[in-house]
C-alpha positions as a Markdown table, in Angstrom:
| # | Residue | x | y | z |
|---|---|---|---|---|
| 1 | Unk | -21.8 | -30.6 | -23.9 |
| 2 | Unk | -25.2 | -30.6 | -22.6 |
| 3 | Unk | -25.6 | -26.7 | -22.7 |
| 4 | Unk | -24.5 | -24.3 | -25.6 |
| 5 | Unk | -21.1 | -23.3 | -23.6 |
| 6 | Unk | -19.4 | -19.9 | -24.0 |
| 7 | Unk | -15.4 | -20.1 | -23.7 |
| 8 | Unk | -15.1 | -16.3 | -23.1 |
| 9 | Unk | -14.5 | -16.2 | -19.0 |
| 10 | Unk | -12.2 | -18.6 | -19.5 |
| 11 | Unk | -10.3 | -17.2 | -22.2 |
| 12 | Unk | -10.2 | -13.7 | -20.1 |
| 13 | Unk | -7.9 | -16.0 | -17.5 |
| 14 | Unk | -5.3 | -16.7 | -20.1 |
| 15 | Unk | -7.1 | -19.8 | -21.5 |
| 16 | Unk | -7.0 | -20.2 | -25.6 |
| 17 | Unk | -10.5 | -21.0 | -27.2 |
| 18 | Unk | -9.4 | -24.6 | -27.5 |
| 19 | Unk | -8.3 | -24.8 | -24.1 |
| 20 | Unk | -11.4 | -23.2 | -22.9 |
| 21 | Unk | -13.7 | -25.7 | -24.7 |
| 22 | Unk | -11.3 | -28.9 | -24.1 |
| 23 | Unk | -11.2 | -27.9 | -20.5 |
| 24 | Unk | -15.4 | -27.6 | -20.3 |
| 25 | Unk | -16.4 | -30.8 | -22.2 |
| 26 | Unk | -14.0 | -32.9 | -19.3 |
| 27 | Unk | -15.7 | -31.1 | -16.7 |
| 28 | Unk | -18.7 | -32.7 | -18.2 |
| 29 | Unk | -17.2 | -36.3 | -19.7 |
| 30 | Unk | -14.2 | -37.1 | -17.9 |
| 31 | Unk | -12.0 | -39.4 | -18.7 |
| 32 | Unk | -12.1 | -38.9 | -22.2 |
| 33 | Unk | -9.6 | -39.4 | -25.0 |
| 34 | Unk | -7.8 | -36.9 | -26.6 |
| 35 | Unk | -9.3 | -38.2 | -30.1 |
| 36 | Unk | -12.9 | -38.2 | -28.2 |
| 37 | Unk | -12.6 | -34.5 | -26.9 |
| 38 | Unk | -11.4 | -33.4 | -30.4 |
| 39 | Unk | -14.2 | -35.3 | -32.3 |
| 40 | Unk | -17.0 | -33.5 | -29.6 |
| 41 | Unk | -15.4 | -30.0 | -29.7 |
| 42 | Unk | -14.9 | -30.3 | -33.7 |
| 43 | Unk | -11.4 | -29.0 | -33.4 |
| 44 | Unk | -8.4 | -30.8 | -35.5 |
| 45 | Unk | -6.8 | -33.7 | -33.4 |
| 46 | Unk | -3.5 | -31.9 | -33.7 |
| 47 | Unk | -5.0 | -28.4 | -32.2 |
| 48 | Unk | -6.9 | -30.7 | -29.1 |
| 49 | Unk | -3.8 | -32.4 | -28.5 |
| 50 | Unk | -1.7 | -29.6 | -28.0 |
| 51 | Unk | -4.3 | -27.8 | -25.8 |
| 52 | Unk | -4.5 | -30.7 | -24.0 |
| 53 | Unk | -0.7 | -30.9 | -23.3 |
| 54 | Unk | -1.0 | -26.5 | -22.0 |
| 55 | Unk | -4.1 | -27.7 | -19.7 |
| 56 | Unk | -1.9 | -30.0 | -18.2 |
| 57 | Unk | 1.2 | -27.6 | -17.8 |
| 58 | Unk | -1.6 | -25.1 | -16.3 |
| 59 | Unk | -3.1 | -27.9 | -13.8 |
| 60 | Unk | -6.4 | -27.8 | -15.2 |
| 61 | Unk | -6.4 | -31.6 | -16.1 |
| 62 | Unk | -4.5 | -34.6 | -15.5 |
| 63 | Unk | -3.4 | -37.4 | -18.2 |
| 64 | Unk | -3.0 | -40.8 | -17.6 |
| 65 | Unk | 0.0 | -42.1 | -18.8 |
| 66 | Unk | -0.3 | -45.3 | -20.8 |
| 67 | Unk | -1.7 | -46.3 | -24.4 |
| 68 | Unk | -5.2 | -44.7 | -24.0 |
| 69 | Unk | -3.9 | -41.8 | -22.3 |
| 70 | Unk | -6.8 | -40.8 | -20.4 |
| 71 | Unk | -8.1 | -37.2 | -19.9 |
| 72 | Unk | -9.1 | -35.7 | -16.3 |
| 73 | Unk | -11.1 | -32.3 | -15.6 |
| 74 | Unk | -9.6 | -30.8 | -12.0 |
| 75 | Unk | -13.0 | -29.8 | -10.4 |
| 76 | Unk | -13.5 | -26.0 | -11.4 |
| 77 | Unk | -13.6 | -25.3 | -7.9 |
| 78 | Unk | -10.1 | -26.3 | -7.2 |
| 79 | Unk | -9.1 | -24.5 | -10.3 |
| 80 | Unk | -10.4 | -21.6 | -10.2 |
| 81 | Unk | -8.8 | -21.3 | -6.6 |
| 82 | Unk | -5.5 | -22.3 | -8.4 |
| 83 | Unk | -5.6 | -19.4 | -10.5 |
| 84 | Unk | -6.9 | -17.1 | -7.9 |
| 85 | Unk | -3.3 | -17.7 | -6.3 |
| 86 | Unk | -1.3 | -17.9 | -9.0 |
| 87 | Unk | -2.8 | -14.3 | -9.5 |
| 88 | Unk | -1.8 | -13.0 | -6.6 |
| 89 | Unk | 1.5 | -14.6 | -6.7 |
| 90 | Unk | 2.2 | -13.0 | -9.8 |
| 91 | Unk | 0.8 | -9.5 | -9.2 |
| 92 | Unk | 3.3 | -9.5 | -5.7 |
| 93 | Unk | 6.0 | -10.0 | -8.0 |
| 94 | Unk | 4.9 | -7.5 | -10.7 |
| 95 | Unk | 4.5 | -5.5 | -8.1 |
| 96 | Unk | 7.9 | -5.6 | -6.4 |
| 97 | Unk | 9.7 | -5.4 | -9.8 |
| 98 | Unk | 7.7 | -1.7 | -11.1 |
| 99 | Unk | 8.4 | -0.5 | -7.7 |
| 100 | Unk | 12.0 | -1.1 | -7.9 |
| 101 | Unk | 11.7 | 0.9 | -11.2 |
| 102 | Unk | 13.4 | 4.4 | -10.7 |
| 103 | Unk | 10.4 | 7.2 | -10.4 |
| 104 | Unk | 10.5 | 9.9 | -13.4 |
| 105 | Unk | 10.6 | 13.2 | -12.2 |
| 106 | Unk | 6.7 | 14.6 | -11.0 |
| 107 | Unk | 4.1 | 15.9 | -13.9 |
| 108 | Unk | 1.4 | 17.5 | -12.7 |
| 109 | Unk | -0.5 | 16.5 | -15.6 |
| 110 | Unk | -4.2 | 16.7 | -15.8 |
| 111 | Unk | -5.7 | 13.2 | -17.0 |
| 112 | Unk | -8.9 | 12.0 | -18.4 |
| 113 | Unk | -10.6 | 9.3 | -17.2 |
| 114 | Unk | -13.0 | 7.0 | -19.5 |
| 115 | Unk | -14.6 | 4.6 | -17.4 |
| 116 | Unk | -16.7 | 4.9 | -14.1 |
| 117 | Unk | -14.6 | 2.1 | -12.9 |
| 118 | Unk | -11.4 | 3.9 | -13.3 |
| 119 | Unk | -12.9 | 7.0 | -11.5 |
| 120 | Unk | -14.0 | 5.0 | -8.8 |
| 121 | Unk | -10.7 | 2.6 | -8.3 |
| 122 | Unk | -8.8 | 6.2 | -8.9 |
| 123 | Unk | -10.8 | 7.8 | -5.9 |
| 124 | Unk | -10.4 | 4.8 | -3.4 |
| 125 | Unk | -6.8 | 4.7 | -4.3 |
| 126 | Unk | -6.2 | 8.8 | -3.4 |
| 127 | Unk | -8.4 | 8.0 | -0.3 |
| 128 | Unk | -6.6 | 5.2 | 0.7 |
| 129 | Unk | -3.0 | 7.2 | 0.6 |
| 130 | Unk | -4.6 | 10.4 | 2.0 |
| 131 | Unk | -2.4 | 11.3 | 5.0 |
| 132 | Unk | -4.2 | 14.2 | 6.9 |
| 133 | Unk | -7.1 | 15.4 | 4.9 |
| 134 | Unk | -10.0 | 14.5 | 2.7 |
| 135 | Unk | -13.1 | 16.6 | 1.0 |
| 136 | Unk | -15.4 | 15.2 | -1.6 |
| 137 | Unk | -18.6 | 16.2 | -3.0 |
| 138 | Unk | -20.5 | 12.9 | -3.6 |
| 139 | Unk | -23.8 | 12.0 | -5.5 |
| 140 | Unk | -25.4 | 8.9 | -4.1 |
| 141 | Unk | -24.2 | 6.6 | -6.5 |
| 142 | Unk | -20.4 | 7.8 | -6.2 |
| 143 | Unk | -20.9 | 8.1 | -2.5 |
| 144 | Unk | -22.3 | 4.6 | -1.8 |
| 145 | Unk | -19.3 | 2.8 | -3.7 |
| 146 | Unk | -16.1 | 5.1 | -2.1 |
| 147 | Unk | -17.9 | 4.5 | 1.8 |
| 148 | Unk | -15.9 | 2.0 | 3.0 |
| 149 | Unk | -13.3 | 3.2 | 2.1 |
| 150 | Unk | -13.7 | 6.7 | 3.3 |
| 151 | Unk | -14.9 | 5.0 | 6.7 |
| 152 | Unk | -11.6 | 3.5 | 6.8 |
| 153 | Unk | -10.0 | 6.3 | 5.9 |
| 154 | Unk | -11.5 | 8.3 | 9.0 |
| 155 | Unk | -11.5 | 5.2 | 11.4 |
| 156 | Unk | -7.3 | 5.9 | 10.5 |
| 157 | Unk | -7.1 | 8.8 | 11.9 |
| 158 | Unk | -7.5 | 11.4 | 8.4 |
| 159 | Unk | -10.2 | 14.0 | 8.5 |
| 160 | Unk | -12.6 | 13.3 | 5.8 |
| 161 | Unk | -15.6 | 15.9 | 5.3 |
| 162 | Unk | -18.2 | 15.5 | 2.9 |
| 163 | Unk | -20.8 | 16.9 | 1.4 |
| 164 | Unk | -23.7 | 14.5 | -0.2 |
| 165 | Unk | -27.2 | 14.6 | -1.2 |
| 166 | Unk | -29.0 | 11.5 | 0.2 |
| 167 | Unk | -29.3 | 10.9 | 3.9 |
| 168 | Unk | -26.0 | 9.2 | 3.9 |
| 169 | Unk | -24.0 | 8.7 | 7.0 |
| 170 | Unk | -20.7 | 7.2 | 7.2 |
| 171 | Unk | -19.1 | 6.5 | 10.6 |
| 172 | Unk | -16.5 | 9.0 | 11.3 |
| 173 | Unk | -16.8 | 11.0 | 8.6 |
| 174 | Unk | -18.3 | 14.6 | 8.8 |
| 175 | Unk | -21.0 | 14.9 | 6.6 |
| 176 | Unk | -23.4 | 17.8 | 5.3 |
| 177 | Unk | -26.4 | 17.3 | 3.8 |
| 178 | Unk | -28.6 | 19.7 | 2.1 |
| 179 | Unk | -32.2 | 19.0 | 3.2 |
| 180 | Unk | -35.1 | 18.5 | 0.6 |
| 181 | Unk | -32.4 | 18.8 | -2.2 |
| 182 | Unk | -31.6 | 16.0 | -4.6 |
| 183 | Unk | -30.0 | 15.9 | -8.1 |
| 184 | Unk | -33.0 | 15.7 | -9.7 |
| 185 | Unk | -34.9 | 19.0 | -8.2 |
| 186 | Unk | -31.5 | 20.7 | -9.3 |
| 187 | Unk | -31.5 | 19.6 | -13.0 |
| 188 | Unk | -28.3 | 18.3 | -12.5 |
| 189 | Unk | -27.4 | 15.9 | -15.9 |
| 190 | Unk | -25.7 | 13.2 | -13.6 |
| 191 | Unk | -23.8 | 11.5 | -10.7 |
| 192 | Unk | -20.9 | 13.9 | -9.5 |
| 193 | Unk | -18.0 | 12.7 | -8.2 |
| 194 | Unk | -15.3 | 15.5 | -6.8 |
| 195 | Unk | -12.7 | 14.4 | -4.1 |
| 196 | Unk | -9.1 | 15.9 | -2.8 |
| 197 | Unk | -6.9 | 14.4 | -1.1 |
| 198 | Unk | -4.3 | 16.5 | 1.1 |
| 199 | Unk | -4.5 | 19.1 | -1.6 |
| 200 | Unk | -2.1 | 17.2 | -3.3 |
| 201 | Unk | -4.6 | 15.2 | -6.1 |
| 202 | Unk | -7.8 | 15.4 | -7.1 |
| 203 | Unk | -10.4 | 13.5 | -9.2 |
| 204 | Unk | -13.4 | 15.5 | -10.8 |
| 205 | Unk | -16.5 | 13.9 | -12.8 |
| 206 | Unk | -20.0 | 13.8 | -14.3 |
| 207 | Unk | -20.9 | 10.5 | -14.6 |
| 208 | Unk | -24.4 | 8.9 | -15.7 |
| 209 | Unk | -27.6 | 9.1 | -13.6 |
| 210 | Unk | -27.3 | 5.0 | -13.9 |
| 211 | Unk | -23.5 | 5.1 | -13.7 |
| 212 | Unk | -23.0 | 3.2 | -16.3 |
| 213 | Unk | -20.6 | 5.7 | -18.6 |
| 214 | Unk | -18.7 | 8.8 | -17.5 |
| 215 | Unk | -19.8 | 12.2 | -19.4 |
| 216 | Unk | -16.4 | 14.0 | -18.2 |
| 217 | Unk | -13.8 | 13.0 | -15.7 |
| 218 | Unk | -9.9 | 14.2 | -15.0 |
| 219 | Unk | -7.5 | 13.6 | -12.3 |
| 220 | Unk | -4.7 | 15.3 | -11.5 |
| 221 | Unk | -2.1 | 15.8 | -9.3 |
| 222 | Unk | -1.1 | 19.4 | -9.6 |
| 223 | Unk | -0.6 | 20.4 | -6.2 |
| 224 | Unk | -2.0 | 24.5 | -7.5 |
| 225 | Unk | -5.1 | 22.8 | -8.8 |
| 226 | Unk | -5.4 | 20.2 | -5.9 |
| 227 | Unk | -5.1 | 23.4 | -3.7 |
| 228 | Unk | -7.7 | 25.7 | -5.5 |
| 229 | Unk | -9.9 | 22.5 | -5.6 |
| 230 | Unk | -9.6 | 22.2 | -1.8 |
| 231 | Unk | -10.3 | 26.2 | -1.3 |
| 232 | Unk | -13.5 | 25.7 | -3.5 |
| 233 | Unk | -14.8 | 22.5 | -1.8 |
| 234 | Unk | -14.5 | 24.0 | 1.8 |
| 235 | Unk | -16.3 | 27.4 | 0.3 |
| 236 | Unk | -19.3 | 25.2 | -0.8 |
| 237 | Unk | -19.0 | 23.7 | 2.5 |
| 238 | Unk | -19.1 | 26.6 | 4.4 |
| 239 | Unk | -21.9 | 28.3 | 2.2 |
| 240 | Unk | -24.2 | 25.4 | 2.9 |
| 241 | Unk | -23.0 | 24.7 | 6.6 |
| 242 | Unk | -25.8 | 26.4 | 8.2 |
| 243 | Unk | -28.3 | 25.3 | 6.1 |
| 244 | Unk | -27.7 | 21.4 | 6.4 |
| 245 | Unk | -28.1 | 18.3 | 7.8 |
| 246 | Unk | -24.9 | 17.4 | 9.9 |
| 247 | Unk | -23.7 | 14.5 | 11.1 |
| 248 | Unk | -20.3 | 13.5 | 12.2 |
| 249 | Unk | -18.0 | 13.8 | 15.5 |
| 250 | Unk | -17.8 | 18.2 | 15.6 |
| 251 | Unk | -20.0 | 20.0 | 18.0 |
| 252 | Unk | -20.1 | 23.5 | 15.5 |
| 253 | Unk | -20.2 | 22.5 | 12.1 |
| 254 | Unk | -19.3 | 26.2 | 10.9 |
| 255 | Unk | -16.6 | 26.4 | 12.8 |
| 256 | Unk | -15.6 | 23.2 | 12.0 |
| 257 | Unk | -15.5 | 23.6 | 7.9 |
| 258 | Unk | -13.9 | 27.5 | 8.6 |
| 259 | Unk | -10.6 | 25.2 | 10.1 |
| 260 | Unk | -10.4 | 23.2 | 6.6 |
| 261 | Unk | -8.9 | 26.3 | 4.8 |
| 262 | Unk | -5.9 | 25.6 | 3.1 |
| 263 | Unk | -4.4 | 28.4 | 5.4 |
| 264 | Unk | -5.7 | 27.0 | 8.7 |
| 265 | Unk | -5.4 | 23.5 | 7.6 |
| 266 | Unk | -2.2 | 23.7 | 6.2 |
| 267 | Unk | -2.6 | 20.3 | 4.4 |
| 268 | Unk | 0.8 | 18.4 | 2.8 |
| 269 | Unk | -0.1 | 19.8 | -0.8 |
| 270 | Unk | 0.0 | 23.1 | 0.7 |
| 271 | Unk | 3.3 | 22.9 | 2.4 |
| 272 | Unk | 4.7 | 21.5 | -0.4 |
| 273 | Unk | 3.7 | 24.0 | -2.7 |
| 274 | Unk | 5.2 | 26.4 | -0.6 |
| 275 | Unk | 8.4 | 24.4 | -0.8 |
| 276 | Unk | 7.6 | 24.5 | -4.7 |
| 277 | Unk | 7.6 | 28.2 | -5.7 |
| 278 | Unk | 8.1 | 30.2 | -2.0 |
| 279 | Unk | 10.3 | 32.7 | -1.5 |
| 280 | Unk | 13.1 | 29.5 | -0.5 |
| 281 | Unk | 12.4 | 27.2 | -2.9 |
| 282 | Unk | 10.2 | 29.2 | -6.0 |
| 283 | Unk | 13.4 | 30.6 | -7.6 |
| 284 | Unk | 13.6 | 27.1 | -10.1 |
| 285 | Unk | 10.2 | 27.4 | -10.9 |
| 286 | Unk | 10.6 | 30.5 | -12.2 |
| 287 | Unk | 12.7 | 30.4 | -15.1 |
């Protein structure tokens, strides 16, 4: 190969080293013989010939048949695109057989989170279910990568309300800004990250001024702590309500964030708390 070639992204598709190496020097000198690619690659004959025979199953080359049994690259274009569907196809059918798998009963566990990318993909996915009602307390960095998805999430009809620290503005979304503020004239130590969803789940976190790494995050889906998370974001709403920048669709912005009490809200976690441990339905949940 002309250039010193790293197999790694390939082998994170599901190719083998050999593969990954056969596969690159016949994007670069096809047709080739198998004895030719194992000779260039420096990989035993018997190794090459076997990669050569899964490249083919996986329709990443084509072999002539005959005596010289020529070797053909697909264009990585076209498979690349082959994989790309083959992905989907199989995460449709992973998908259909876990959901068929019966549900264990509901813990309301509180779980950490390691990476900014599972905080993040954890967020969009509670905004993306959220029914009636979302709140979030979002540094820039957390706010830029959950606002489409909060945009979406208001364009469907859910009330999302948000308090932030640049001069965001997401369409449909009620959001309150505290002027002349910024993490950095607070001595905060990082990106925060703090969103419930219909007081049924909620995803707290400090993550790196660069968001790189996450200091601390947990989600959970205890409906008490999703509930006392949603009393405490609308109390920091409310307490800065008349001091902030406000943009979104309400004419009174303090009236507005006094109506997001759990009470006058009455969000789904709420209710079914109630149904939990009320007078009807709290008798099992105290033994």
């Amino acid at each position: 190969m002309n250039r010193r070639y790293d197999p790694a992204p390939l082998q994170a598709l599901g190719f083998t080293e050999t593969e990954a190496l056969v596969y690159a020097y016949l994007v670069e000198n096809s047709p080739a013989t198998g004895y030719r690619v194992s000779h260039a690659i420096g990989k035993q004959p018997a190794n090459t010939y076997k990669a050569l025979s899964s490249l083919e199953a996986k329709g990443a080359v084509i072999i002539e048949s005959g005596k010289s049994s020529l070797c053909y690259a697909i264009p990585p274009d076209e498979l690349l695109d082959s994989l790309e569907t083959q992905f989907q196809q199989h995460r449709l059918e992973a998908k259909r057989e876990l959901e068929a798998l019966p549900s264990p009963s509901v813990y309301a566990g509180i779980f950490h989170l390691k990476s900014v990318e599972q905080v993040i993909e954890r967020a969009s996915t509670m905004v993306r279910d959220a029914e009636a009602i979302v709140l979030c307390d979002l540094s820039p960095g957390p706010c830029e990568r959950l606002t489409p998805v909060l945009r979406k999430a208001a364009a469907s009809g859910v009330l999302v309300a948000c308090h932030v620290y640049a001069d965001e503005e997401i369409e449909g979304v009620h959001t309150l800004n505290m002027t002349e503020r910024n993490l950095e004239s607070i001595d905060w130590p990082g990106q925060q990250i703090n969103v419930v969803v219909d007081s049924l789940e909620h995803v707290l976190g400090l993550l790196s001024m660069d968001m790189e790494t996450v200091h601390e995050a947990v989600w959970s889906s205890s409906n008490f702590l999703s509930c006392m998370q949603h009393n405490h974001l609308v109390a920091e709403l409310l307490a800065i309500g008349p001091q902030c920048r406000y943009r979104g669709p309400a004419d009174d912005v303090v009236e507005f964030v006094d109506g997001l009490t759990l009470r006058r809200f009455g969000p789904p976690g709420l209710e079914e708390l109630i149904r939990r441990y009320g007078p009807d339905g709290g008798a099992s949940g105290r033994k």
